[in-house]
C-alpha positions in Angstrom: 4.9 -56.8 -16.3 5.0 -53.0 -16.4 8.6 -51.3 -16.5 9.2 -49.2 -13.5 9.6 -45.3 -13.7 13.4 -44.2 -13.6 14.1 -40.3 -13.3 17.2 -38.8 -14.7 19.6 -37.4 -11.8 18.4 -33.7 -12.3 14.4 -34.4 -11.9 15.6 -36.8 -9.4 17.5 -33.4 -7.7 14.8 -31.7 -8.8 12.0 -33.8 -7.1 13.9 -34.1 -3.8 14.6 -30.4 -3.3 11.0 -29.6 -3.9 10.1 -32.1 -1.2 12.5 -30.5 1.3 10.8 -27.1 0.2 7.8 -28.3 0.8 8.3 -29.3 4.1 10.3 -26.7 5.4 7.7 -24.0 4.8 4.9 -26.3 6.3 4.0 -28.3 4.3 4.4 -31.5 6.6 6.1 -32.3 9.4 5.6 -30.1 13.1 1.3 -29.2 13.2 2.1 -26.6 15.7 2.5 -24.2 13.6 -0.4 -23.6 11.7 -1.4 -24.9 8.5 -0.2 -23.8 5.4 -2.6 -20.4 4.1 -4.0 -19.9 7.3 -3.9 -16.0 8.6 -3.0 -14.8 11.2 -5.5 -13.4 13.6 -4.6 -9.7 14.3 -5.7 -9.9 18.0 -2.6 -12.2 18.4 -0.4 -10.0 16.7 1.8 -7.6 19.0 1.1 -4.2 18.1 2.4 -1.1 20.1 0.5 -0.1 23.1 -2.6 3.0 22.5 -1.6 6.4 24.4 -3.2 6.9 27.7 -4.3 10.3 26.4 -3.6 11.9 23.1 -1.1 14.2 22.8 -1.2 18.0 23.2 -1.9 20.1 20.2 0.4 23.2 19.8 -1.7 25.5 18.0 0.2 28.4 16.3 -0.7 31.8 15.8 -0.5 33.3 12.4 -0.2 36.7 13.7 2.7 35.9 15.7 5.1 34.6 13.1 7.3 37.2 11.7 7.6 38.1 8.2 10.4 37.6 6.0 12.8 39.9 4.0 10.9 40.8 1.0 14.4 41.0 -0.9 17.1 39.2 0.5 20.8 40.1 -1.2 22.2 37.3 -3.2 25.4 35.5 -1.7 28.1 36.3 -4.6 29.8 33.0 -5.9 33.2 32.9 -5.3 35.5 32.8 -8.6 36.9 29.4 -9.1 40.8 29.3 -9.0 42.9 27.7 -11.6 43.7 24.5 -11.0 40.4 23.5 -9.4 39.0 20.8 -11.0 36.7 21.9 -13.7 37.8 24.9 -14.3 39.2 25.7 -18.1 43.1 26.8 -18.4 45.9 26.1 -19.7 46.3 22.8 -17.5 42.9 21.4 -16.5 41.7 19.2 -13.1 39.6 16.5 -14.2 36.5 16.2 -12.4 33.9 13.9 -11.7 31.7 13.1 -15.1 34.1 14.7 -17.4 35.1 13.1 -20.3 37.8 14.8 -23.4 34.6 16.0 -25.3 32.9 17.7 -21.8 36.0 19.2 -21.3 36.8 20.3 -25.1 32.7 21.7 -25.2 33.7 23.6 -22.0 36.8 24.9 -22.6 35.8 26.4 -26.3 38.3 23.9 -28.0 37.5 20.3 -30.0 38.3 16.9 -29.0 40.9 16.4 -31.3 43.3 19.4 -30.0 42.5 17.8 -26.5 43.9 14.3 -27.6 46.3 15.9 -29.6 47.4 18.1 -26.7 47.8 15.0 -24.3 49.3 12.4 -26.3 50.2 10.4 -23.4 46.4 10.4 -21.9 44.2 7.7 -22.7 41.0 9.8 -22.7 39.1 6.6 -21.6 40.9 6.2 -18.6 41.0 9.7 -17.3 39.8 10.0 -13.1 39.1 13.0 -11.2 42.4 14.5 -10.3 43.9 13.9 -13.4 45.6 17.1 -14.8 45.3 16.9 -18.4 46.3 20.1 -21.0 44.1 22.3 -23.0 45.6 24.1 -26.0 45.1 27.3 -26.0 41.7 28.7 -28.4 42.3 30.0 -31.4 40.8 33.6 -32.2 38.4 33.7 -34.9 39.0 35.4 -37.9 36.6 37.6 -39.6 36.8 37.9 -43.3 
């Protein structure tokens, strides 16, 4: 007599959830709602109603548009104050992106005088709004 066929619990899982699949996206069950691969015909699909008419065309004139300024004055950039973040002082406003090797690159100084500077500032847990120091540059000497 031939042993009957015992599944572990996962296939058995495995077997049951595949059923319910199956079924719940037609594959058995209610016939009314179509059989499984079948399109759908695009008469029966609701689409938005056609216009009675088209709508007007606005047809411009080149002639009648205006020309620009050929030079138009450039706005001037207002100077950043101190304080703001990113700009380079003594005491430096961190800001968004900026890490002690940005800041150092920005600011004409190294890394190491910025960490050496702020002994008490983690440099990987600076945020924006953090005030940090930056020793001051040293001028270079010609020889």
């Amino acid at each position: 007599m031939p042993r009957p066929t015992v599944f572990s619990p996962p296939i058995t899982l495995l077997i049951l959830t595949s059923a319910a699949l199956l079924v719940a996206c037609g594959g058995g069950g209610d016939d009314s709602r179509g059989a499984v691969g079948q399109l759908t015909n695009p008469a029966d699909a609701p689409t938005a109603s056609p216009w009675d008419q088209p709508p007007q065309v606005l047809e411009i004139d080149p002639d009648s548009i205006g020309n620009l300024p050929s030079e138009v004055a450039p706005t001037p950039t207002p100077e950043p104050e101190a304080g703001e973040a990113g700009v380079c002082g003594p005491r430096y406003t961190i800001a968004s992106g900026d890490t002690f090797s940005s800041i150092a690159e920005k600011c004409g100084t190294t890394t190491q005088a910025m960490r050496d500077a702020n002994p008490g500032v983690d440099p990987l847990t600076i945020r924006p709004g953090d005030v940090v120091n930056v020793p001051a540059t040293e001028p270079e000497t010609s020889e």
